[in-house]
PDB file of N, H, CA, C and O in Angstrom:
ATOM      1  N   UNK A   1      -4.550  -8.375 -16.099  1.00  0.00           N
ATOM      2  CA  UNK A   1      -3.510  -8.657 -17.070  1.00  0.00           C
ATOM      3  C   UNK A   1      -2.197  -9.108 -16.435  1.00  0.00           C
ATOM      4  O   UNK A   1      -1.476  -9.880 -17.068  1.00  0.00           O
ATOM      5  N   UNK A   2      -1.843  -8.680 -15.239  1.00  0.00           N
ATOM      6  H   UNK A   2      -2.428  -8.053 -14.725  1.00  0.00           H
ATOM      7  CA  UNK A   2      -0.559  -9.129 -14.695  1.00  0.00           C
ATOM      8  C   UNK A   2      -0.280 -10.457 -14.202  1.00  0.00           C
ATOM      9  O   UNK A   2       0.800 -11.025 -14.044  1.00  0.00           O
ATOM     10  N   UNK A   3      -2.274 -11.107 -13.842  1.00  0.00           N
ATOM     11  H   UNK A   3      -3.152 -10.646 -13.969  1.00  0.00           H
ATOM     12  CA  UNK A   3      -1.905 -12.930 -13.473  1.00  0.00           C
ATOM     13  C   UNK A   3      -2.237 -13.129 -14.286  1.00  0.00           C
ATOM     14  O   UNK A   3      -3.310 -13.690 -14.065  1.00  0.00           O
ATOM     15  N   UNK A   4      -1.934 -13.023 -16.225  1.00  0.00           N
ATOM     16  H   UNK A   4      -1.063 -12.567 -16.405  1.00  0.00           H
ATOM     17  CA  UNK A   4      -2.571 -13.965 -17.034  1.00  0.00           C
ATOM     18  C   UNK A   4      -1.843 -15.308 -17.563  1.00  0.00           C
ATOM     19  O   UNK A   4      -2.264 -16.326 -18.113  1.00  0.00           O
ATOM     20  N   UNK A   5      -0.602 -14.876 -17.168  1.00  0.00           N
ATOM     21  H   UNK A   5      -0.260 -14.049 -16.721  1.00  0.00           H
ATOM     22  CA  UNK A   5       0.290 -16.044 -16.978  1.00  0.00           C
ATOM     23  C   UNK A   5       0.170 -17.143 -16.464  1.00  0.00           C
ATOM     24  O   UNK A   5       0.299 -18.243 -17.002  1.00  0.00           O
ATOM     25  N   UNK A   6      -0.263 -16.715 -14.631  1.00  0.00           N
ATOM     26  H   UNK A   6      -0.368 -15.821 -14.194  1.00  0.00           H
ATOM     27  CA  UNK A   6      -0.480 -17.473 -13.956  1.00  0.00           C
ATOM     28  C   UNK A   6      -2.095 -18.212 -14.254  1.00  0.00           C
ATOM     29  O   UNK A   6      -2.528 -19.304 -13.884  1.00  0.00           O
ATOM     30  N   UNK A   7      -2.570 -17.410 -14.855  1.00  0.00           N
ATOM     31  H   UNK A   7      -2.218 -16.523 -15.156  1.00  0.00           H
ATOM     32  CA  UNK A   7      -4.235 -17.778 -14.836  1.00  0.00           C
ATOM     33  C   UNK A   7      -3.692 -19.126 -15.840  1.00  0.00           C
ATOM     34  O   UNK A   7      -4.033 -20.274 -15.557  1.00  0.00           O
ATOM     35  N   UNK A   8      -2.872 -18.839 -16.953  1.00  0.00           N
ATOM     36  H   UNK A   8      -2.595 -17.906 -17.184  1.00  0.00           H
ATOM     37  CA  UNK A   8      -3.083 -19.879 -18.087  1.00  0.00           C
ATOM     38  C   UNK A   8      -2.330 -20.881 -17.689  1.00  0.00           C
ATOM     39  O   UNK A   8      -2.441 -21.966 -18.259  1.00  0.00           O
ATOM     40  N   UNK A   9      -1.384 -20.695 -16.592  1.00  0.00           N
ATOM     41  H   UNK A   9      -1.294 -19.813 -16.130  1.00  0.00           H
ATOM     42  CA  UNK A   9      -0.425 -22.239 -16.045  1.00  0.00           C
ATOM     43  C   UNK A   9      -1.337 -22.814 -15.300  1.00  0.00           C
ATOM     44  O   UNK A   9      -1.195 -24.004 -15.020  1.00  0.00           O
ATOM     45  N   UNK A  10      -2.640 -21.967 -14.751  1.00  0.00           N
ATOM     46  H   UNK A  10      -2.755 -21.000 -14.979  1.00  0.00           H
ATOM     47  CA  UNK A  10      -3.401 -23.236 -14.430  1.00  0.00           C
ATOM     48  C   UNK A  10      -4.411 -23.492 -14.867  1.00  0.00           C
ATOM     49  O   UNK A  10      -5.341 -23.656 -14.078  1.00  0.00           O
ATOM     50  N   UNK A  11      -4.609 -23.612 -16.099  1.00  0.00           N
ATOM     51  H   UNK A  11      -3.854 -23.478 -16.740  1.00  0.00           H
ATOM     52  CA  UNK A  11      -5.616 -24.144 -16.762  1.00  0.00           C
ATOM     53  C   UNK A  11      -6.925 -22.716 -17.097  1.00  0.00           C
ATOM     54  O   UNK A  11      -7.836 -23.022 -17.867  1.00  0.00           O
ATOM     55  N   UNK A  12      -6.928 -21.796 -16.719  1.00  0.00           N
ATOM     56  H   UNK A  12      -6.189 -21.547 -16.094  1.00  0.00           H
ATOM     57  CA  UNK A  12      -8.070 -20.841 -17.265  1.00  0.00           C
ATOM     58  C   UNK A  12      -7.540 -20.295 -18.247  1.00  0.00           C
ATOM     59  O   UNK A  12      -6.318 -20.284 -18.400  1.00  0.00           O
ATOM     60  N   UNK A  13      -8.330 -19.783 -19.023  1.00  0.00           N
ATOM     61  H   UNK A  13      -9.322 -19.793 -18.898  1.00  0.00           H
ATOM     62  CA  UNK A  13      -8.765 -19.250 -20.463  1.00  0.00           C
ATOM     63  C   UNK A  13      -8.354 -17.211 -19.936  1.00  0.00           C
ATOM     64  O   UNK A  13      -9.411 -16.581 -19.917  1.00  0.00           O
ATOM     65  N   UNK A  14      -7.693 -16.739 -19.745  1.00  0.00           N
ATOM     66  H   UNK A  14      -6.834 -17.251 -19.760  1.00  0.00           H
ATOM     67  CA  UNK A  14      -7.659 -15.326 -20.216  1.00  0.00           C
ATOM     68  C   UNK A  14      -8.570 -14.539 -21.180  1.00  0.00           C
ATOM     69  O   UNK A  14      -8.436 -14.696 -22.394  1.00  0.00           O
ATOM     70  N   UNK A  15      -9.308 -13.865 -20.775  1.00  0.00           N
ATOM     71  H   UNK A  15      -9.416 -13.737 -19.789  1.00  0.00           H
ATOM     72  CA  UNK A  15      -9.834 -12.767 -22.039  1.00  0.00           C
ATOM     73  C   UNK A  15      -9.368 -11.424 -21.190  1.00  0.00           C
ATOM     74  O   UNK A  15      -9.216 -11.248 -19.981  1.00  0.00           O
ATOM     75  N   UNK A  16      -9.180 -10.424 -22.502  1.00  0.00           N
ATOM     76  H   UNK A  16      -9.303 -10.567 -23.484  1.00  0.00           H
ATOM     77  CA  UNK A  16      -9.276  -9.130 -22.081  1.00  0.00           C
ATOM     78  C   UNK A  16     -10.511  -7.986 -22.405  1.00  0.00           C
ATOM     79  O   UNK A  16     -10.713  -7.140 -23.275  1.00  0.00           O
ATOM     80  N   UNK A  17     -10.940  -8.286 -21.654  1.00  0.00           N
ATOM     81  H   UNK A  17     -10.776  -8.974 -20.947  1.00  0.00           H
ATOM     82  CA  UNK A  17     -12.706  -7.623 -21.441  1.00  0.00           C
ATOM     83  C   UNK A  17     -12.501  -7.095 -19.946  1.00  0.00           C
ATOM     84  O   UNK A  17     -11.719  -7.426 -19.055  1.00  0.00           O
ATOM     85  N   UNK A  18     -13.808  -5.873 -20.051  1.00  0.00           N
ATOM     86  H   UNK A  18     -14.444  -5.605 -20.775  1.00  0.00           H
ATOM     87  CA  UNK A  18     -14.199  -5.318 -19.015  1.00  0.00           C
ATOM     88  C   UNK A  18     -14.827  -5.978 -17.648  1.00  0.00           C
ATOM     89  O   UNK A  18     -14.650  -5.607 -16.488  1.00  0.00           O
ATOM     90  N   UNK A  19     -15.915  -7.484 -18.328  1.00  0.00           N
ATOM     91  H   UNK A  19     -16.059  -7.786 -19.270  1.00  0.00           H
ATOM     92  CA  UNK A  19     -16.681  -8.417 -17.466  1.00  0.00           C
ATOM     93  C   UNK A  19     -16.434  -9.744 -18.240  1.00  0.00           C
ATOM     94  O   UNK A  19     -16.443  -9.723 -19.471  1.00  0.00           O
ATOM     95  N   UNK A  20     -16.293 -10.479 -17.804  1.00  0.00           N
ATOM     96  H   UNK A  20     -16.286 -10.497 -16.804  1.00  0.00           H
ATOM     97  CA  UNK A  20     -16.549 -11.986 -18.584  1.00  0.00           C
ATOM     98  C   UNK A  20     -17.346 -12.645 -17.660  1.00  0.00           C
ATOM     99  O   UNK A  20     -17.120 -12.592 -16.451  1.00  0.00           O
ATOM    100  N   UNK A  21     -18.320 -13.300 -18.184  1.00  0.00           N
ATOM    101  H   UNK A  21     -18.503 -13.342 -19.166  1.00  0.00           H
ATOM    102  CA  UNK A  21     -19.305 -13.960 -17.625  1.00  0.00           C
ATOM    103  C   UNK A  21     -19.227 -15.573 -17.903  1.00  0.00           C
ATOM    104  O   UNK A  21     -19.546 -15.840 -19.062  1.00  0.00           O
ATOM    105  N   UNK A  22     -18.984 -16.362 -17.350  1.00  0.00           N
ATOM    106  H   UNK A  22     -18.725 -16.145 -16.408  1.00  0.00           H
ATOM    107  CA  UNK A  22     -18.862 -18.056 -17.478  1.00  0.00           C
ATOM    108  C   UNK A  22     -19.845 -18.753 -15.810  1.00  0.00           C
ATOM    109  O   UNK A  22     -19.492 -18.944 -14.646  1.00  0.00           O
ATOM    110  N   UNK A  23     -21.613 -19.000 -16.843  1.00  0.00           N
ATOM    111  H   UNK A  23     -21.899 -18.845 -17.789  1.00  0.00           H
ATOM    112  CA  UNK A  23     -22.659 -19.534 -15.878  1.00  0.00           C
ATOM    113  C   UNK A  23     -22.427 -18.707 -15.039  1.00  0.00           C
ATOM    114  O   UNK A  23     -22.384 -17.560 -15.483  1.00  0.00           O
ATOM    115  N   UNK A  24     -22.218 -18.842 -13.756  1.00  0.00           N
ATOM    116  H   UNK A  24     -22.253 -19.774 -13.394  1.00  0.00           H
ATOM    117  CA  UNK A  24     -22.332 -17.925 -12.751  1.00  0.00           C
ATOM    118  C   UNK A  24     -21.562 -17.129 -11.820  1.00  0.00           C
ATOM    119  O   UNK A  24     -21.825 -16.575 -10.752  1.00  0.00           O
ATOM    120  N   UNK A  25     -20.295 -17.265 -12.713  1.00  0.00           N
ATOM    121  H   UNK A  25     -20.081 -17.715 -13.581  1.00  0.00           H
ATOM    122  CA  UNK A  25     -19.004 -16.321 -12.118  1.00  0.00           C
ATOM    123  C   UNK A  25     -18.976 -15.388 -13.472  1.00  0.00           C
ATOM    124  O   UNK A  25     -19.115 -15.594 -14.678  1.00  0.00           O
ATOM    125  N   UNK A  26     -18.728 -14.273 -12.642  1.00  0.00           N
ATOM    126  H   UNK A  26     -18.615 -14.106 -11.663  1.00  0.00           H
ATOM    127  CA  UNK A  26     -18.295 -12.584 -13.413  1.00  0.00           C
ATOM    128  C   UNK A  26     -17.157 -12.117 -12.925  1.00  0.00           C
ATOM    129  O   UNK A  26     -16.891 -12.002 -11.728  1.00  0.00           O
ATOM    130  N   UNK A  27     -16.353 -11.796 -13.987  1.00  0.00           N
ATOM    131  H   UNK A  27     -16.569 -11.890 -14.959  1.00  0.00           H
ATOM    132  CA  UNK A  27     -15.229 -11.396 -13.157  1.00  0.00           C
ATOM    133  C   UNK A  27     -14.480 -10.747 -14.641  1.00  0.00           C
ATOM    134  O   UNK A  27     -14.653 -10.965 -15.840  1.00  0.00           O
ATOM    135  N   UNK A  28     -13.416  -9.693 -13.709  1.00  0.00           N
ATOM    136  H   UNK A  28     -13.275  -9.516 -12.735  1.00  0.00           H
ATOM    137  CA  UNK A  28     -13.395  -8.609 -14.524  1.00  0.00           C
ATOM    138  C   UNK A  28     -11.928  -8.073 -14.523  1.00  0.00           C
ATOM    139  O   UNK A  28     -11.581  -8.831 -13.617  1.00  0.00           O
ATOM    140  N   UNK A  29     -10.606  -7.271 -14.849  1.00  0.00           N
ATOM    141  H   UNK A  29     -10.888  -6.655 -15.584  1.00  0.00           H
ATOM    142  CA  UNK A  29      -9.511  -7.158 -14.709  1.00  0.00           C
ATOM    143  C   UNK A  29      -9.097  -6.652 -13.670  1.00  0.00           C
ATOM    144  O   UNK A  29      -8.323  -7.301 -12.967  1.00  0.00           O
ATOM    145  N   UNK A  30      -9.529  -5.282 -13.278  1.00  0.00           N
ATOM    146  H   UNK A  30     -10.158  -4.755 -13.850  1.00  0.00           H
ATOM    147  CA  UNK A  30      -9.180  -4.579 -12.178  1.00  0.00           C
ATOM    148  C   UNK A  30     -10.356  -3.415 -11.832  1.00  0.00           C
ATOM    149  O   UNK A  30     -11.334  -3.197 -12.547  1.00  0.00           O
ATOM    150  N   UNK A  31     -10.050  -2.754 -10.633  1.00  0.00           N
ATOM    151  H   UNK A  31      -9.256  -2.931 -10.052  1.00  0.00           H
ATOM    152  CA  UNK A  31     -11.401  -2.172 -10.270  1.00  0.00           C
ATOM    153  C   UNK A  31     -11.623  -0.774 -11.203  1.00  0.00           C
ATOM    154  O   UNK A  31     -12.602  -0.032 -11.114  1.00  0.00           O
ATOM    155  N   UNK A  32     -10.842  -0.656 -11.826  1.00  0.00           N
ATOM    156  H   UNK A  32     -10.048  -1.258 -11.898  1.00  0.00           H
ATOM    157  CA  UNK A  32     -11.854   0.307 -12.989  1.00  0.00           C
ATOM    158  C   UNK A  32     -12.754  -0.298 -13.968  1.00  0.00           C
ATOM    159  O   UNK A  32     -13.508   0.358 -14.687  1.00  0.00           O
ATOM    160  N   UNK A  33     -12.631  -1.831 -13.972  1.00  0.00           N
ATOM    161  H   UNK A  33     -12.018  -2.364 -13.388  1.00  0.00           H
ATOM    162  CA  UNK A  33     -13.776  -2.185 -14.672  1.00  0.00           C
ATOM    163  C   UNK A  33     -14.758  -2.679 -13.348  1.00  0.00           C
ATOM    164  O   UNK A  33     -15.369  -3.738 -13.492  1.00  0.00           O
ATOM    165  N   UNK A  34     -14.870  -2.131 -12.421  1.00  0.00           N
ATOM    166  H   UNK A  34     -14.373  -1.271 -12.304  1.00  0.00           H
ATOM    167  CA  UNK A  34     -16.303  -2.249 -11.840  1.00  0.00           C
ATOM    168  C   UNK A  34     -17.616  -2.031 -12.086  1.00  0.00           C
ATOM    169  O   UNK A  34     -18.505  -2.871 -11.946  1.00  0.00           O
ATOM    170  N   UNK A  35     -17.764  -0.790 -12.493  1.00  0.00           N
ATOM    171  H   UNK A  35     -17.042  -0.108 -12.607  1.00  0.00           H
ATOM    172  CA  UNK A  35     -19.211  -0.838 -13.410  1.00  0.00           C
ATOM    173  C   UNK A  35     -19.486  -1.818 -14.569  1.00  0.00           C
ATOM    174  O   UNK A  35     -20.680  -2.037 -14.774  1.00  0.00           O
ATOM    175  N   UNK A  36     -18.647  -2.412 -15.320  1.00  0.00           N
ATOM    176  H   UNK A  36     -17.677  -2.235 -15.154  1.00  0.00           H
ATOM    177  CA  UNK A  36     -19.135  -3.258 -16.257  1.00  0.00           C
ATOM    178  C   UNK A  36     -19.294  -4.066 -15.750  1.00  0.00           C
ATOM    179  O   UNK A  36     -20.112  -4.856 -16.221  1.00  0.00           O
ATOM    180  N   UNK A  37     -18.580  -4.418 -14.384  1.00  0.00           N
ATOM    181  H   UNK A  37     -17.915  -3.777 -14.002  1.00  0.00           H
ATOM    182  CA  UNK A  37     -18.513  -6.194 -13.761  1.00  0.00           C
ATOM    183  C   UNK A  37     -20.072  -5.788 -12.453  1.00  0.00           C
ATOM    184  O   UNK A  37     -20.876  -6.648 -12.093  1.00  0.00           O
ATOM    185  N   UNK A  38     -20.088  -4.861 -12.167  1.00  0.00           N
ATOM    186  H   UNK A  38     -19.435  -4.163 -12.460  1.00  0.00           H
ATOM    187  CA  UNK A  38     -21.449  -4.922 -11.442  1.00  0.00           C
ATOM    188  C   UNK A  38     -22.656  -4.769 -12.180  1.00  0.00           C
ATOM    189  O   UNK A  38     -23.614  -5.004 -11.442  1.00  0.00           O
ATOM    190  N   UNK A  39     -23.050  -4.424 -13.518  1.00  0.00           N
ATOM    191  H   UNK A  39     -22.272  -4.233 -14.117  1.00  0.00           H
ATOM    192  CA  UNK A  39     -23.741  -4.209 -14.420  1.00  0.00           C
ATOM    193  C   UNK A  39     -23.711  -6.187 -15.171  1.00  0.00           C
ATOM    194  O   UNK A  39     -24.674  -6.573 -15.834  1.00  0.00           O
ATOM    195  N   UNK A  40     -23.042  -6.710 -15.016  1.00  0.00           N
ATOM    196  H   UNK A  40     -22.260  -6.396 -14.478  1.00  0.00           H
ATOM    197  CA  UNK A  40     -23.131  -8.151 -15.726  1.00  0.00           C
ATOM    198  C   UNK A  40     -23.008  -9.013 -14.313  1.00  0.00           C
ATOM    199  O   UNK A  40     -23.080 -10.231 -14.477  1.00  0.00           O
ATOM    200  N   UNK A  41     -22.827  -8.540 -12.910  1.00  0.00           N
ATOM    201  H   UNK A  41     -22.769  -7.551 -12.777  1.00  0.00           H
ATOM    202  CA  UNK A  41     -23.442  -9.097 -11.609  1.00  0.00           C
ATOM    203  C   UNK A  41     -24.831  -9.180 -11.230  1.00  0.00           C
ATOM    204  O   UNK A  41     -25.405 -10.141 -10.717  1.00  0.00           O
ATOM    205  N   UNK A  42     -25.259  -8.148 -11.519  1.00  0.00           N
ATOM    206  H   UNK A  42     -24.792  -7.367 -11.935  1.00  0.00           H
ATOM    207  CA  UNK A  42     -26.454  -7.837 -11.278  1.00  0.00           C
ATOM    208  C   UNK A  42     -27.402  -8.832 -12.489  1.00  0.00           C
ATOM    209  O   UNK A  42     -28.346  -9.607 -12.334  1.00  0.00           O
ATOM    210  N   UNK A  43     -26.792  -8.470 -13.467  1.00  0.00           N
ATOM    211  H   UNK A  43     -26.026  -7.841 -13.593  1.00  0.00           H
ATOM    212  CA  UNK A  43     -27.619  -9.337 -14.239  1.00  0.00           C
ATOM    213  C   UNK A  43     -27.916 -10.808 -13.906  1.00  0.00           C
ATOM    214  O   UNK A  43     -29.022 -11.255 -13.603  1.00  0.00           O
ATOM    215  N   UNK A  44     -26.745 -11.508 -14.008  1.00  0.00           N
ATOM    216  H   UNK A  44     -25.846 -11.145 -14.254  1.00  0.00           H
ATOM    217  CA  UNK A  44     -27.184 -12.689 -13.347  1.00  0.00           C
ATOM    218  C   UNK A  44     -27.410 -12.891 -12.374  1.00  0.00           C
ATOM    219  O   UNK A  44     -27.409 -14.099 -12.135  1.00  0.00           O
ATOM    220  N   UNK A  45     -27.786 -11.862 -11.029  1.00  0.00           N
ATOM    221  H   UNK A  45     -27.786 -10.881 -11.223  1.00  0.00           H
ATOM    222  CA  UNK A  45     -28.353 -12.376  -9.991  1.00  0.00           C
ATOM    223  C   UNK A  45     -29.737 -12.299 -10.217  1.00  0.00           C
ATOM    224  O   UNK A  45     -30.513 -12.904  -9.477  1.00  0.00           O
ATOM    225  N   UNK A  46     -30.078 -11.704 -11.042  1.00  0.00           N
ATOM    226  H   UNK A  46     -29.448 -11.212 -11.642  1.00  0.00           H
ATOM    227  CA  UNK A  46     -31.881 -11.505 -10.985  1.00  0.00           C
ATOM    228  C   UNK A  46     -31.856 -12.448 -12.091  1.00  0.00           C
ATOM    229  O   UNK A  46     -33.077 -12.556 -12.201  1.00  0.00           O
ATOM    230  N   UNK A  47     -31.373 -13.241 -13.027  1.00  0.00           N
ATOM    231  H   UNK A  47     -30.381 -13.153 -12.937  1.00  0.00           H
ATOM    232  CA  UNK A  47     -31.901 -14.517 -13.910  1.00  0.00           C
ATOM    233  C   UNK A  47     -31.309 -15.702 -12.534  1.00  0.00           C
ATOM    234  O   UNK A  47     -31.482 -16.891 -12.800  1.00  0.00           O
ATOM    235  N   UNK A  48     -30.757 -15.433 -11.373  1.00  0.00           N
ATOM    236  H   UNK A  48     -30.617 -14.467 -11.156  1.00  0.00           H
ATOM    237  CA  UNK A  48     -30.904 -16.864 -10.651  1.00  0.00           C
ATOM    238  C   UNK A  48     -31.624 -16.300  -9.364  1.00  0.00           C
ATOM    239  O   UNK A  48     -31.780 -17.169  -8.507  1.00  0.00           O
ATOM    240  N   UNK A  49     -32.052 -15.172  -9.060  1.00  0.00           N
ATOM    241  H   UNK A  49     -31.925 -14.465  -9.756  1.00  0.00           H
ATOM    242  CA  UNK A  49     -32.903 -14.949  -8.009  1.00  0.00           C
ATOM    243  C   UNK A  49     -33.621 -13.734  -8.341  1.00  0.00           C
ATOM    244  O   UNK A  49     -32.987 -12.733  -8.009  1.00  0.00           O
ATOM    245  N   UNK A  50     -35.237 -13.394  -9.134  1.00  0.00           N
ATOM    246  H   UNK A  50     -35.751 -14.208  -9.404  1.00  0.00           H
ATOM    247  CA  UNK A  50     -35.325 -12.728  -9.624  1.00  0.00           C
ATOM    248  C   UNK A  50     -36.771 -12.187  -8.366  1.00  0.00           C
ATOM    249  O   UNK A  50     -37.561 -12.852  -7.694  1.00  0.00           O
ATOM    250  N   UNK A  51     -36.583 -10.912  -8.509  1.00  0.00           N
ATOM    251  H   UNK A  51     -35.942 -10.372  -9.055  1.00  0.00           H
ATOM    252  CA  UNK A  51     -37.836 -10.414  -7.525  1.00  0.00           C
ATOM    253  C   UNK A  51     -39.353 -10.647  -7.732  1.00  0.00           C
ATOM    254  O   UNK A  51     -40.098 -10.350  -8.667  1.00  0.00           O
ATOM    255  N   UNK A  52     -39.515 -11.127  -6.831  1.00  0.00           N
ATOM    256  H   UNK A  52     -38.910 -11.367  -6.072  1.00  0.00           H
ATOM    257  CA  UNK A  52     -41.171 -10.902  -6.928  1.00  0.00           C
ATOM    258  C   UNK A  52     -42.346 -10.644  -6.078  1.00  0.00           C
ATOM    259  O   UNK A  52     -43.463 -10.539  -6.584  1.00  0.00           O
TER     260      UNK A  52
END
């Protein structure tokens, strides 16, 4: 929340969520939202590299 200023002078979109997911970047406010942002990491690493 403190670079959303800066995020929007350069052109990104701000949300206030725990994870936001856009294709293949996750990214999240600060490290208390780590579990939501490693829980929506994880996800898309196994839909672009999934075990087998």
């Amino acid at each position: 929340p403190a670079l959303e200023l800066d995020m929007q002078a350069a052109g990104a979109t701000f949300q206030d969520a725990e994870s936001v997911v856009d294709g293949t970047l996750v990214s999240s406010r600060a490290w208390p939202d780590h579990p939501a942002w490693m829980r929506e990491f994880l996800t898309v690493l196994r839909a672009k590299a999934p075990v087998t």
